[in-house]
ZAGU-259204 format. One record per residue (C-alpha): x, y, z. Coordinates in steps of 0.5 Angstrom, whole numbers, padded with zeros to 4 digits, always signed. Layout:
% ZAGU-259204
XYZ;...
% end
This chain:
% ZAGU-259204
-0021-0011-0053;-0019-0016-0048;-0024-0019-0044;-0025-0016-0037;-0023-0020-0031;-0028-0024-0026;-0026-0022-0020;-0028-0023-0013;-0028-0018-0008;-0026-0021+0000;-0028-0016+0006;-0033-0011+0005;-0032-0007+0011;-0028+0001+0010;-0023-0001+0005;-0028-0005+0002;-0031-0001+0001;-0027+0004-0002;-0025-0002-0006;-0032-0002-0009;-0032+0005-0011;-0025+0004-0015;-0027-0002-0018;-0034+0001-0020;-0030+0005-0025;-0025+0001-0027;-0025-0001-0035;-0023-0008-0035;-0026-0011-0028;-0033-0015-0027;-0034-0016-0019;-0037-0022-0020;-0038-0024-0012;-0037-0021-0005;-0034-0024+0000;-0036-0022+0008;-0039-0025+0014;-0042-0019+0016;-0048-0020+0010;-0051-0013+0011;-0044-0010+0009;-0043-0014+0003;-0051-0013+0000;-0049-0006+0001;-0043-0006-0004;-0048-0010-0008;-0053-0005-0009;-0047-0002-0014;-0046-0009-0018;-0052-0012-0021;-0050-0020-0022;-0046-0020-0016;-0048-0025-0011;-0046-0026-0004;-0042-0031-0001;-0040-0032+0007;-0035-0037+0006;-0028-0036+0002;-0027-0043+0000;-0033-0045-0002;-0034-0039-0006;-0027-0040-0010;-0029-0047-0012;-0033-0042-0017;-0029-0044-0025;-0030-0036-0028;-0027-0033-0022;-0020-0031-0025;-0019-0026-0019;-0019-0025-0012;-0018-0019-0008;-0016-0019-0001;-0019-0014+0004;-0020-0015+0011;-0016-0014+0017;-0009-0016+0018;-0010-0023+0021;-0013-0026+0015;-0010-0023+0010;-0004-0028+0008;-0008-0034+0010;-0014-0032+0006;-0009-0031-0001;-0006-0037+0000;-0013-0041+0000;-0014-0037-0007;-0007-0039-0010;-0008-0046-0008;-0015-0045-0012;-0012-0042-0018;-0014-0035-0017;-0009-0029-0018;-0009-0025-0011;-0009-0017-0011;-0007-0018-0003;-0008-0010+0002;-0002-0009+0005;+0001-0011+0009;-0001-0017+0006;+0001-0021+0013;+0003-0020+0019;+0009-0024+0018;+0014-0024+0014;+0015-0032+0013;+0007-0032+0012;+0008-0028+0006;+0014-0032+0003;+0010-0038+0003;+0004-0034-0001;+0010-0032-0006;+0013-0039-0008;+0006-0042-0008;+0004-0036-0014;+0011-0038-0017;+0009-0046-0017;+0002-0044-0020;+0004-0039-0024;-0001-0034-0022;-0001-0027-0021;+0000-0024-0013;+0000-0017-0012;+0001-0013-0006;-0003-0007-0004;+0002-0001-0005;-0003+0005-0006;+0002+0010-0006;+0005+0008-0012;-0001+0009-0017;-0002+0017-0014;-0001+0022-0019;+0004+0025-0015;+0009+0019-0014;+0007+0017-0022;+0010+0024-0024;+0015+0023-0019;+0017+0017-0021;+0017+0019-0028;+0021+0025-0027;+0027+0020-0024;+0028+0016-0030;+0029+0020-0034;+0035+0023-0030;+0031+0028-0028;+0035+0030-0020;+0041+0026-0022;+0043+0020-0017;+0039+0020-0011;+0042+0022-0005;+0037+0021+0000;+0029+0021+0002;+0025+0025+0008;+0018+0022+0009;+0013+0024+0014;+0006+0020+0014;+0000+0021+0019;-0006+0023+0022;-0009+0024+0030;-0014+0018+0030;-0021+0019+0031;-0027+0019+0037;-0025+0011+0041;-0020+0010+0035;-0016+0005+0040;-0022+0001+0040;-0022-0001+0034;-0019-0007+0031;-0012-0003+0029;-0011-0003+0036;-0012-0010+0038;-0004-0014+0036;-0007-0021+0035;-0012-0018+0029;-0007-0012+0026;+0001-0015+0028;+0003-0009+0029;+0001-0001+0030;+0002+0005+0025;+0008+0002+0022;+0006-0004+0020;+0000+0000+0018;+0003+0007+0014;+0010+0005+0016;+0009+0000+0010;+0008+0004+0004;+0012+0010+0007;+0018+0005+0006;+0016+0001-0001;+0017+0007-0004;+0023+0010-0001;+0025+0002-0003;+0023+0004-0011;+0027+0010-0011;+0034+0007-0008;+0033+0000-0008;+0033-0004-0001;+0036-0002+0005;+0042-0006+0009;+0042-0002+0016;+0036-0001+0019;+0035+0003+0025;+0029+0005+0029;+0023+0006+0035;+0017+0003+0035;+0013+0008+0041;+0006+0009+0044;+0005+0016+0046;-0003+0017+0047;-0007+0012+0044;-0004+0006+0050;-0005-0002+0049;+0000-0006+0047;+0002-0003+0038;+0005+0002+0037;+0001+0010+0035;+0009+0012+0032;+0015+0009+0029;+0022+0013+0028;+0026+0010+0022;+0033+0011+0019;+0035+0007+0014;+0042+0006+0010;+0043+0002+0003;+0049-0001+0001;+0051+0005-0003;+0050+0009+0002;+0044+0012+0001;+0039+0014+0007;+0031+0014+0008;+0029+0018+0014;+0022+0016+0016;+0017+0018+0021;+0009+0015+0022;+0004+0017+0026;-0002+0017+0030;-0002+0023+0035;-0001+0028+0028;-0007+0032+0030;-0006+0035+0023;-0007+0030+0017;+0000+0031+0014;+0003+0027+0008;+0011+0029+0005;+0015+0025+0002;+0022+0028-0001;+0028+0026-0005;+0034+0029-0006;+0039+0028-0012;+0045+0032-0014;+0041+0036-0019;+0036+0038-0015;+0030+0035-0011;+0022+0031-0011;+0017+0033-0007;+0010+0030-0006;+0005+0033-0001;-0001+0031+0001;-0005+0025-0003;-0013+0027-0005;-0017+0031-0001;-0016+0029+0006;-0010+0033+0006;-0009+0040+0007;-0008+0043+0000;-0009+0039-0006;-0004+0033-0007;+0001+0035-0011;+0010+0035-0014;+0014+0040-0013;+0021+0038-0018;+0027+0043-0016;+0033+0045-0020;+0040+0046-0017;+0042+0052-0019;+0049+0052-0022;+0051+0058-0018;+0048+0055-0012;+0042+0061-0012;+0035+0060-0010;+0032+0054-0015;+0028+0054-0020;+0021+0050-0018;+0015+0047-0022;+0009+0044-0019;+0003+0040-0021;-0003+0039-0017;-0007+0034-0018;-0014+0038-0015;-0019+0032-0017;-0016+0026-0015;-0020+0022-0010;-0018+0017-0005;-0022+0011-0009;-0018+0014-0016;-0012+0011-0014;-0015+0005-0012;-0017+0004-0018;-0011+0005-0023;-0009+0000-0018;-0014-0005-0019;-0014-0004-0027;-0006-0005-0027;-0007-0012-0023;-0012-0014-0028;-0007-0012-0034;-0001-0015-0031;-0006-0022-0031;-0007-0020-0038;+0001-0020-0039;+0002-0013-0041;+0010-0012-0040;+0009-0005-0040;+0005-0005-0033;+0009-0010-0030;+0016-0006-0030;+0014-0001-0023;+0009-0007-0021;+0009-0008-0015;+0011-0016-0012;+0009-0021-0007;+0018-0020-0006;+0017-0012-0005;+0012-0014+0001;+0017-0019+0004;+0021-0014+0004;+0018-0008+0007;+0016-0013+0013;+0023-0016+0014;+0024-0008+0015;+0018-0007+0021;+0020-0014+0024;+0028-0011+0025;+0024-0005+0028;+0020-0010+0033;+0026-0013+0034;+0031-0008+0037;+0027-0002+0037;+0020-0003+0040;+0019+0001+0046;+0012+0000+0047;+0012-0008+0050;+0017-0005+0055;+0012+0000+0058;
% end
């Protein structure tokens, strides 16, 4: 068995925390620090790691030699810089999405990884859903025929004083609900039908006020024609998540993803019917699953990959996918944002 990664963990706030939870249990990881300037957040992740020290400032932290791996989860704002100071110090990076506010920011840390020949993994969680495996599964092997489109709604209605919080705040967050789950709704119709050659859309704020938008309206094209239609929120006062892709043999549907959602998360594969009549249905659910568990699958991929696996690096999600989901949100923010015009 080979040995388990030594990892350091950046940012102990809520995802952080989440983050714990998933490396807890996964088998080949040994978080080794914990990285905050809120010390009190960092120690109580650390009840759950004996061993595991304390640090406040990152660079001096990573000056640590058994530190192989750094795992970035603070607000948008120091995502890009704090993994770039992990590359230059010779650490593969596992980045939360975004993974920067910007574009070039993330660009930079793709051809310093390149140049050092470390790991750089962007945070798309969707991927490591049960519902989207076995939907991804079900796409190899031919199994609704050559896409034709994809129908995506993601969103939940925010919560008491939401807009006060730092997703609210431009200079930290960059940006609003698309930059937020707008980006994993649009790396994983990017998985299925590739990358996108017109992009359109609107980036509105309905409720939440200040200057990010609460929802964004995207309608995408592919050079071969195949289109994405998406839409994000935060005013669905109902948690919703549905992600649908149609073929000509039939159709995916993903509904729901862990237990926050109404109904276990769940794949619905349809079969077109030769005669055109009703078509034939097969659903997994996936009762169990928990938030943290995909974090998990996540984090043990990002360790296999730094362990060379070639079979986990065929659908590992890169620093190039990142790039090009946020060229997609900048377009959105160029010709479509509404907000800055009230």
């Amino acid at each position: 068995m080979n040995k388990k990664i030594s990892l350091a963990l950046v940012g102990a706030g809520g995802i952080g925390k989440i983050w714990a939870e998933g490396i807890r249990e996964a088998g080949n990881i040994d978080l080794k620090i914990i990285i905050d300037v809120n010390e009190e957040n960092a120690k109580e992740i650390a009840k759950n790691f004996p061993g595991a020290r304390i640090a406040k400032d990152v660079a001096e932290a990573l000056k640590d030699s058994g530190i192989e791996a750094v795992l970035v989860a603070t607000p948008h704002k120091w995502l890009a810089p704090i993994s770039y100071v992990a590359l230059d110090a010779g650490k593969h990076v596992f980045c939360e999405k975004p993974s920067g506010i910007t574009a070039d920011e993330v660009k930079k840390n793709i051809d310093l990884a390149a140049k050092k020949n470390l790991v750089y993994m962007p945070g798309f969680n969707h991927r490591y859903h049960p519902a989207y495996m076995k939907a991804r599964e079900i796409f190899e092997k031919d199994g609704i025929g050559k896409l034709d489109f994809i129908r995506a709604r993601y969103g939940f209605g925010g919560r008491p004083g939401y807009n006060k919080e730092w997703r609210f705040n431009k200079d930290i967050a960059g940006g609003g609900e698309l930059l937020d789950q707008g980006m994993h709704m649009i790396d994983a119709a990017r998985w299925f039908l590739g990358d996108f050659e017109k992009i359109h859309g609107f980036a509105e704020n309905f409720f939440w006020g200040g200057n990010v938008e609460d929802n964004a309206f995207l309608l995408m094209r592919t050079k071969d024609g195949k289109v994405a239609s998406i839409h994000v929120s935060w005013t669905n006062w109902e948690w919703v998540h549905s992600f649908e892709i149609y073929g000509e043999k039939g159709y995916l549907i993903i509904e729901g993803l862990d237990t926050r959602y109404k109904g276990p998360e769940r794949l619905i594969w349809g079969r077109r019917d030769p005669t055109f009549a009703r078509p034939e249905e097969e659903t997994f659910t996936f009762p169990d699953e928990r938030k943290h568990h995909s974090f998990r699958r996540e984090i043990e991929n990002f360790a296999a990959a730094i362990r060379g696996d070639a079979a986990v690096r065929k659908n590992f999600p890169r620093g190039e996918d990142a790039y090009a989901v946020l060229k997609v949100v900048e377009k959105i923010y160029e010709t479509g944002n509404g907000v800055a015009q009230k």
